[in-house]
matplotlib code that plots the C-alpha trace (Angstrom):
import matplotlib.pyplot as plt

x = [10.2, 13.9, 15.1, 16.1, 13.3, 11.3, 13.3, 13.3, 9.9, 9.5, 12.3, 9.7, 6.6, 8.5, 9.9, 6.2, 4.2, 7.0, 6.1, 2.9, 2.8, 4.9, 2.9, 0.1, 1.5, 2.4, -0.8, -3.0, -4.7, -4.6, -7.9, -5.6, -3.1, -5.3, -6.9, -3.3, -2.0, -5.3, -5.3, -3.1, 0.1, -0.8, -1.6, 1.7, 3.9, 6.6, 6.0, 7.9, 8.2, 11.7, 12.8, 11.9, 9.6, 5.7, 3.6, 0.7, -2.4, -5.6, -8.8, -10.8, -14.3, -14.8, -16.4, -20.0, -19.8, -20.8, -17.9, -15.3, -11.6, -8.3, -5.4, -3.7, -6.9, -6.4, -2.4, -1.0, 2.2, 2.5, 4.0, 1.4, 1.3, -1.4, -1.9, -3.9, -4.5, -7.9, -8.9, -11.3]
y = [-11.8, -11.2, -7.5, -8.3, -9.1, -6.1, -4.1, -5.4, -5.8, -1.9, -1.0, -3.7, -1.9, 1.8, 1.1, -0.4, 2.9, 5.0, 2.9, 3.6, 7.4, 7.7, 6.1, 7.8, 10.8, 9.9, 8.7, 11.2, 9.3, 6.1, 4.8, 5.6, 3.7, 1.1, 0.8, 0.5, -2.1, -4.3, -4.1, -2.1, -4.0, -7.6, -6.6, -5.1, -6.7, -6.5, -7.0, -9.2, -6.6, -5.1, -2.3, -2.3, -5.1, -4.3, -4.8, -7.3, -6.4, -5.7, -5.6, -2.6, -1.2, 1.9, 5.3, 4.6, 1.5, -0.9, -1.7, -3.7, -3.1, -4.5, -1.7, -2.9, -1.8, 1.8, 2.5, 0.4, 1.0, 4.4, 4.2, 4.9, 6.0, 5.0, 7.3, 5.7, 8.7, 10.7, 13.8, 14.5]
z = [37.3, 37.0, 36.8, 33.2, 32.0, 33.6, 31.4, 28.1, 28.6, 29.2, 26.2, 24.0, 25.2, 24.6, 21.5, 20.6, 21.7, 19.9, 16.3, 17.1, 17.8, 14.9, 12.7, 13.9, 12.7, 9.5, 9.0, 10.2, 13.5, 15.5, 13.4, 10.1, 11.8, 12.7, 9.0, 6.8, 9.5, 9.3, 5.6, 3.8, 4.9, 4.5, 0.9, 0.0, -2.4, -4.3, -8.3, -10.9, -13.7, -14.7, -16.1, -20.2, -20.3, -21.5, -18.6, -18.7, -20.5, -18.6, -18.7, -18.0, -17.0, -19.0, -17.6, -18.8, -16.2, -18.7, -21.0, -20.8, -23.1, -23.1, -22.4, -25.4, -27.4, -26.6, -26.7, -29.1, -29.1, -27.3, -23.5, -21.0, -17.7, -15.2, -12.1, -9.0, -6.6, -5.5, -6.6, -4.6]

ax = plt.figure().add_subplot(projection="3d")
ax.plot(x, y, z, "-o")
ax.set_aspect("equal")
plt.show()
């Protein structure tokens, strides 16, 4: 192996273990890191919507587990804002 390619293959390799410490970091720990490469990122997309047009309308499984209702049922006309996050 040529000289040259001993050291792009170590700058590769660095610049590979320097991604991954940082991520782990971001992340919390390698397994984190490990989970939102494997299936987090693959998943990630950008949407079609605009600003000022109504999103689609969904359909929804209410608290009680058993129910079903269409977002448009509940806000009418009124904006809404939907908040994905834990509280836990």
């Amino acid at each position: 192996m040529s000289r040259f390619w001993k050291w792009t293959l170590g700058i590769f390799l660095g610049l590979m273990l320097i991604a991954f410490a940082g991520l782990s970091f971001m992340a919390g720990s390698p397994k984190d890191v490990y989970g939102m490469v494997r299936y987090a990122l693959p998943h990630m997309h950008r949407g079609k919507l605009r600003v000022g047009e109504d999103a689609p309308d969904v359909r929804l499984l209410a608290l009680d587990g058993s129910n079903h209702f269409h977002l448009r049922e509940r806000t009418g006309s009124r904006p809404l804002v939907v908040i994905f996050g834990s509280y836990t």
